[in-house]
C-alpha positions as a printed NumPy array, in Angstrom:
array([[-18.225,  11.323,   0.162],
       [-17.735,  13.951,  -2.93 ],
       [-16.901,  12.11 ,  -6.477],
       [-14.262,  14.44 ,  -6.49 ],
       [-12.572,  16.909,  -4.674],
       [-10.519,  19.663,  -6.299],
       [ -7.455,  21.621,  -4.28 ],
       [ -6.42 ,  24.713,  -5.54 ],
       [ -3.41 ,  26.782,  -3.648],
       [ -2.533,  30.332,  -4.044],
       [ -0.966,  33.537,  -2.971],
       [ -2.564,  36.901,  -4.266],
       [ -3.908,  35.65 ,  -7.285],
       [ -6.829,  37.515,  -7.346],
       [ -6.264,  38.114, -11.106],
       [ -6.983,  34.549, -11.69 ],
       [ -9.617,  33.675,  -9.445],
       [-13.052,  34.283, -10.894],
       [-12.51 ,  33.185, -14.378],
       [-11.082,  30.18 , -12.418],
       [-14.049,  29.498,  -9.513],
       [-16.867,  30.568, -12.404],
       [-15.859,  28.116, -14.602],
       [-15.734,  25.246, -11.843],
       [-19.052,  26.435, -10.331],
       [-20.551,  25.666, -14.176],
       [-19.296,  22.551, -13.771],
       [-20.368,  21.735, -10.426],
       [-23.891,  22.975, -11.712],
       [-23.837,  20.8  , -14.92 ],
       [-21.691,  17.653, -13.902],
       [-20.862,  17.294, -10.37 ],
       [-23.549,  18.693,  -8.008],
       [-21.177,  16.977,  -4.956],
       [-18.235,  18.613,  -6.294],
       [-15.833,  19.556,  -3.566],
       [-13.739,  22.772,  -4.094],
       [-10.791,  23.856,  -1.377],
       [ -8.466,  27.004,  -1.842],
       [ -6.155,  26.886,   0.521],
       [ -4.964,  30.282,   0.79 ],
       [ -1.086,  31.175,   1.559],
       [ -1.198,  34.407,   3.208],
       [ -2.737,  36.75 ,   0.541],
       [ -2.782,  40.293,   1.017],
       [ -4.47 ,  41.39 ,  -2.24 ],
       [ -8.277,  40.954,  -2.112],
       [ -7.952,  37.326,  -2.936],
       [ -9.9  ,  35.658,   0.568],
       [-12.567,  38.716,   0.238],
       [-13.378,  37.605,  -3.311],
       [-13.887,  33.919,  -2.294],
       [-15.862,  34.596,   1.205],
       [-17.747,  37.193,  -0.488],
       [-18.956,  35.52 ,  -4.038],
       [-18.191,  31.648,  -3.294],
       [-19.615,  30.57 ,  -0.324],
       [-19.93 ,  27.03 ,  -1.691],
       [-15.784,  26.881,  -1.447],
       [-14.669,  25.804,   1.53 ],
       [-11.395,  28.455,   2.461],
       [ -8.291,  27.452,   4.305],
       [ -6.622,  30.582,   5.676],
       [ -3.351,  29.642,   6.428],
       [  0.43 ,  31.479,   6.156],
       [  2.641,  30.323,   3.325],
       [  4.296,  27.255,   4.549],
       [  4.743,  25.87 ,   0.509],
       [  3.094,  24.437,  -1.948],
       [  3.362,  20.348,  -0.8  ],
       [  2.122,  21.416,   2.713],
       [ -0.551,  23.302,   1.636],
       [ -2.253,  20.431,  -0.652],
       [ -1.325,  18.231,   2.168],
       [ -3.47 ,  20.167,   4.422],
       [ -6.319,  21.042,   1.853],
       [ -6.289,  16.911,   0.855],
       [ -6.452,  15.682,   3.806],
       [ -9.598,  17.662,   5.299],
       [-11.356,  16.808,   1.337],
       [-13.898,  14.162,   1.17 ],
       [-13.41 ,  12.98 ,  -2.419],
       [-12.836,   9.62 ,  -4.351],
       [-10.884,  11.463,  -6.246],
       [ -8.466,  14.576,  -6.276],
       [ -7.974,  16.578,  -9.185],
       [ -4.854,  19.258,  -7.977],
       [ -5.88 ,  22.214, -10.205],
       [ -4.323,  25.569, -10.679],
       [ -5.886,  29.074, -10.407],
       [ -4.838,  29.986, -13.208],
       [ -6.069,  26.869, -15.079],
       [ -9.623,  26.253, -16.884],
       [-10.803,  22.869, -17.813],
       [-13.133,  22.488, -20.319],
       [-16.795,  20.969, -19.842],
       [-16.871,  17.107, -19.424],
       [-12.873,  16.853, -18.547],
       [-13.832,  16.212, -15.021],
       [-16.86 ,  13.92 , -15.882],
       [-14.375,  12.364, -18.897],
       [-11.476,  11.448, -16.089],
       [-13.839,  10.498, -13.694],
       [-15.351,   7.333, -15.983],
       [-12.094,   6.684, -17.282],
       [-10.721,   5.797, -13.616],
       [-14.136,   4.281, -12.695],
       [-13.281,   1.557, -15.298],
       [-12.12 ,  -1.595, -13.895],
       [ -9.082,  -1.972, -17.274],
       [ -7.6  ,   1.348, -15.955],
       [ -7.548,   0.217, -11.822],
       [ -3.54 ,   0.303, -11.694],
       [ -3.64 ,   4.235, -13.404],
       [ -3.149,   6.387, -10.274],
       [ -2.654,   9.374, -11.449],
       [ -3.457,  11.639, -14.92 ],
       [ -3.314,  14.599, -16.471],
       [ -5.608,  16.209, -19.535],
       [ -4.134,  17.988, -22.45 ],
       [ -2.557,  21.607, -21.24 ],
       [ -2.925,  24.133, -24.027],
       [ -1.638,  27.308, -23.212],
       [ -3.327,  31.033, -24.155],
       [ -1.47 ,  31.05 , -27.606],
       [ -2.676,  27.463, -28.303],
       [  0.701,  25.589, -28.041],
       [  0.883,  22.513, -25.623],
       [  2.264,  23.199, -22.624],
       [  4.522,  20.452, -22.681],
       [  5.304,  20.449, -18.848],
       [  2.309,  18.443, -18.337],
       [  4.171,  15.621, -20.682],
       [  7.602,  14.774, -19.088],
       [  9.835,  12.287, -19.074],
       [ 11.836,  11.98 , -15.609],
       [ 15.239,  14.397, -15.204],
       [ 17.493,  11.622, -15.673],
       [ 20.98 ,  12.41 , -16.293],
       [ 20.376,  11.575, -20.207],
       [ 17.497,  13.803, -20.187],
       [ 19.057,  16.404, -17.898],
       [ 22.222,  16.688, -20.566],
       [ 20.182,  17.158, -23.452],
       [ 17.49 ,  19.444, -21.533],
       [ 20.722,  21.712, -20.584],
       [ 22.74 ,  21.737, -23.705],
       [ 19.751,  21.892, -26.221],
       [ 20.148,  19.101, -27.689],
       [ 16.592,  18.472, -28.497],
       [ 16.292,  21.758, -30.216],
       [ 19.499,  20.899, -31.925],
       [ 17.656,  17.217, -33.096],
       [ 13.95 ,  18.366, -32.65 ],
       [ 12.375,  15.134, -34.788],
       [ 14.668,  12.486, -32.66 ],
       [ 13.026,  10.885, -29.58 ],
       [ 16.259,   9.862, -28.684],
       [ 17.543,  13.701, -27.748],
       [ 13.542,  14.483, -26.571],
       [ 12.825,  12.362, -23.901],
       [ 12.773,  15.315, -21.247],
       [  9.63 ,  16.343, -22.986],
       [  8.748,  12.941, -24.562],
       [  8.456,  14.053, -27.813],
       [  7.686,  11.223, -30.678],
       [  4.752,  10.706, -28.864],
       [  1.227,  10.479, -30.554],
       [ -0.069,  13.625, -28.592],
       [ -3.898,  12.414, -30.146],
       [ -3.734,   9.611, -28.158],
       [ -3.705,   8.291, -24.985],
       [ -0.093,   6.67 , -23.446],
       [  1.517,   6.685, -20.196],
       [  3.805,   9.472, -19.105],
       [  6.662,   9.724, -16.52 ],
       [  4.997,  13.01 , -15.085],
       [  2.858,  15.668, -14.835],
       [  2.741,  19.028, -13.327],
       [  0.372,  19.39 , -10.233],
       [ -1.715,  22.296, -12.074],
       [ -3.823,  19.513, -13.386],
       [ -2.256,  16.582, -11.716],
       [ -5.899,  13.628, -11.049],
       [ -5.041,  11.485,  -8.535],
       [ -7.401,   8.392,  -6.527],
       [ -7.368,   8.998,  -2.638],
       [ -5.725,   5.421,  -2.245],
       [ -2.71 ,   6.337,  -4.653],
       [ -2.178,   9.446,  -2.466],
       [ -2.458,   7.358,   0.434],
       [ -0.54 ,   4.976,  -0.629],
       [  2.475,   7.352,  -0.973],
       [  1.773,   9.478,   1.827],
       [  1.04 ,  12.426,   0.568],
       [  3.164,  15.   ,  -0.884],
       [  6.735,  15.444,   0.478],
       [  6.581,  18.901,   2.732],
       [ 10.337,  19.451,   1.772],
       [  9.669,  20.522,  -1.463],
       [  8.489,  24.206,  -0.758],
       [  7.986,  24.977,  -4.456],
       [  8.983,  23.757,  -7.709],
       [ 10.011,  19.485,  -7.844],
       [  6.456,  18.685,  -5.701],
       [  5.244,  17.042,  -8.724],
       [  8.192,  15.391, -10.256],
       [  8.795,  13.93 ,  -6.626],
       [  5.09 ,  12.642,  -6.232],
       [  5.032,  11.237,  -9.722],
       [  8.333,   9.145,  -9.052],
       [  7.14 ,   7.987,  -6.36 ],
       [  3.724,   7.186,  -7.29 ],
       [  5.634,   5.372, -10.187],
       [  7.826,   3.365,  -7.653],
       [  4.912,   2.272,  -6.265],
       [  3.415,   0.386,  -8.916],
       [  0.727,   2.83 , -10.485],
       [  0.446,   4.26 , -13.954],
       [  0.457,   7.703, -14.686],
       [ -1.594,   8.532, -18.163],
       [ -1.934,  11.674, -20.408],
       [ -5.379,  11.731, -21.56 ],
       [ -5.89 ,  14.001, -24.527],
       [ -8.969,  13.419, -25.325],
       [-10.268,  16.058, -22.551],
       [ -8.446,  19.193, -22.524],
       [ -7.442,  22.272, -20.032],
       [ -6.639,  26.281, -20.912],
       [ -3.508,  26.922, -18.634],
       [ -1.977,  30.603, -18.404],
       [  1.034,  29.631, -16.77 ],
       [  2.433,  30.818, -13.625],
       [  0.628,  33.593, -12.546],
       [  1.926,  33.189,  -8.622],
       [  5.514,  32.963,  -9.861],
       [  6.005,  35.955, -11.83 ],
       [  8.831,  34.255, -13.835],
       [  7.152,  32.199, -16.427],
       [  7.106,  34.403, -20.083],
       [  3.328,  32.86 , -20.413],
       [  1.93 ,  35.498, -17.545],
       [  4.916,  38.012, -16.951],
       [  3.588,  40.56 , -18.449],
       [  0.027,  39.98 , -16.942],
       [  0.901,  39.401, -12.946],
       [  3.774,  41.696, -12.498],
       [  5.887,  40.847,  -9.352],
       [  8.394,  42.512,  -7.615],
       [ 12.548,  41.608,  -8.031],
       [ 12.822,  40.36 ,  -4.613],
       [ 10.411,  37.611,  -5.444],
       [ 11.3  ,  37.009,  -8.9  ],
       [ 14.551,  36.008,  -7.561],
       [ 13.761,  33.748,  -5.035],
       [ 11.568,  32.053,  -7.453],
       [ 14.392,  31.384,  -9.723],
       [ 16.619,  29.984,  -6.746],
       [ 13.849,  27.454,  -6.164],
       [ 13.244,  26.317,  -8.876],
       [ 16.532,  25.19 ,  -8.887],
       [ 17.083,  24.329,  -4.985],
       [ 13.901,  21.832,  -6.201],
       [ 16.255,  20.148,  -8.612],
       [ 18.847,  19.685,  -6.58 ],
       [ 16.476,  17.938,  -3.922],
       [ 15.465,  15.611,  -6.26 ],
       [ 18.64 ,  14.412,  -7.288],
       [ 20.01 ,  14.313,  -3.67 ],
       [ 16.505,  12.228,  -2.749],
       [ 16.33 ,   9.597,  -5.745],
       [ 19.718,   9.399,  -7.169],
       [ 22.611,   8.983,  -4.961],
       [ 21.759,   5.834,  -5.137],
       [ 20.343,   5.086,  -8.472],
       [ 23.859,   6.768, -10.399],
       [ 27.617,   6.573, -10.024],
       [ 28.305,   9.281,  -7.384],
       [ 31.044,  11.397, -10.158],
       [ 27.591,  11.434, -12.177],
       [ 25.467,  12.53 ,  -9.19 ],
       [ 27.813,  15.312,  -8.219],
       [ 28.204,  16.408, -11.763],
       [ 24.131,  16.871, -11.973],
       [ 24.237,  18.737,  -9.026],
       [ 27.099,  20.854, -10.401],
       [ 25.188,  22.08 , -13.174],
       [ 21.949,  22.507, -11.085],
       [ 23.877,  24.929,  -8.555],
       [ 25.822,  26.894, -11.825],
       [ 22.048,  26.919, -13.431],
       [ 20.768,  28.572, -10.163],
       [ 23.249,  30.943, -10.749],
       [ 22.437,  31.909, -14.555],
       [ 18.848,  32.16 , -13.381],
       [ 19.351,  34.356, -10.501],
       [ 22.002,  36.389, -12.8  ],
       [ 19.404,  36.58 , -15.823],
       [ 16.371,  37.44 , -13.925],
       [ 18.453,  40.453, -12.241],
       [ 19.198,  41.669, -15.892],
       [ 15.228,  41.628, -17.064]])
């Protein structure tokens, strides 16, 4: 059995891959010699399986078509060996000893109930990227997220809990969730939840797997004290972080942006039509659907 087992997942991002494999082969040479690495691949047709057959033998490939993201760690976690998971993107670079740094902090028997973490995500200009430190989209949150209410109050917690803001980002403290570009996970608490939940093509795989690893009892920490580069979407096209450096067509621009928001209204639909007053419930899921639509309309206009 590896120590750990990383799962990255990816469709032609052969821009990404190198700088992303060379830096975890360093690591597997200076920290991890058992270090497990699994692409699974979703259908590429840029060069992106010949680069890994041809200059990474030591990653095992899964060839596969694009059946989304939660099936394809699904399939890539369940054939790994390791004690732990770390869910890593390709277009993410973690730093020496974050791997070796997460690895004895979950060994230690005071952090047993912490089933999940995250490092600190800086992005290429050096900001946070403050996805990987979320509070859940409850209504609350969802209102001020939508209505900018946190830019409008940016040093009140009470108005920045989508983004948790007022924390001591120096520190470590538990977080709601994390995105699955560095999402470190045990086995058991994957186990334990089964796994991620396959309706979730894209987008809201993370923010469902955190609630429910949540709802089952386990902690979920950000750990700053080990740290990440992150470039941002490069498989999506949409994010302003790597738009300008993976250029994608309309078409799929598009039905990114309807995703993302499809994801949202999953969510709410799976955890809250029981949790909220229904008028509330269909009120979220108003604005998600007429958010869609600004998306969709906005990304047409680019």
């Amino acid at each position: 059995m590896a120590k750990i087992s990383i799962i990255l997942v990816g469709t032609n991002e052969e821009k990404f891959i190198e700088n992303c494999l060379d830096n975890l082969k360093k690591i597997k040479e200076s920290e991890f010699e058992d270090l497990e690495v699994i692409v699974k691949d979703q259908g590429s047709t840029d060069n992106s399986v010949r680069i890994i057959s041809e200059n990474y033998p030591w990653v095992r490939l899964i060839k596969g078509d694009n059946e989304g993201l939660s099936r394809a760690y699904n399939i890539a976690y369940k054939q790994s060996t390791g004690k732990y998971i770390l869910f890593l993107g390709l277009d993410a670079i973690p730093e020496p000893n974050t791997l070796t740094g997460l690895f004895n902090y979950f060994e230690e028997d005071s952090n047993r109930q912490v089933g999940a973490a995250t490092c600190k995500l800086v992005l290429k200009d050096g900001s946070l990227d403050m996805d990987a430190h979320r509070g859940f989209p409850t209504p609350w949150n969802s209102i001020c997220r939508l209505f900018g209410l946190g830019r409008i109050f940016p040093n009140d917690p009470f108005f920045n809990q989508y983004f948790l803001l007022g924390r001591n980002m120096e520190q470590p403290h538990e977080i709601d969730l994390c995105i699955s570009h560095f999402m470190f996970t045990r086995r058991e608490t994957l186990e334990n939840i089964s796994g991620f939940d396959e309706l979730f093509f894209l987008y809201g795989e993370d923010v469902d797997t955190c609630y429910r690893i949540k709802q089952a009892g386990w902690k979920i920490m950000y750990l700053p004290q080990w740290k990440s580069l992150h470039w941002k979407g490069g498989s999506v096209g949409i994010r302003n972080t790597t738009r300008n450096i993976v250029k994608k067509p309309l078409k799929h621009r598009l039905k990114m942006q309807k995703l993302s928001t499809q994801a949202m209204g999953l969510f709410i639909k799976k955890h809250y039509m029981k949790k909220y007053p229904l008028p509330l419930v269909f009120l979220m899921l108003l604005t998600t659907y007429l958010l869609g639509v600004f998306r969709v309309v906005g990304e047409s206009l680019r």
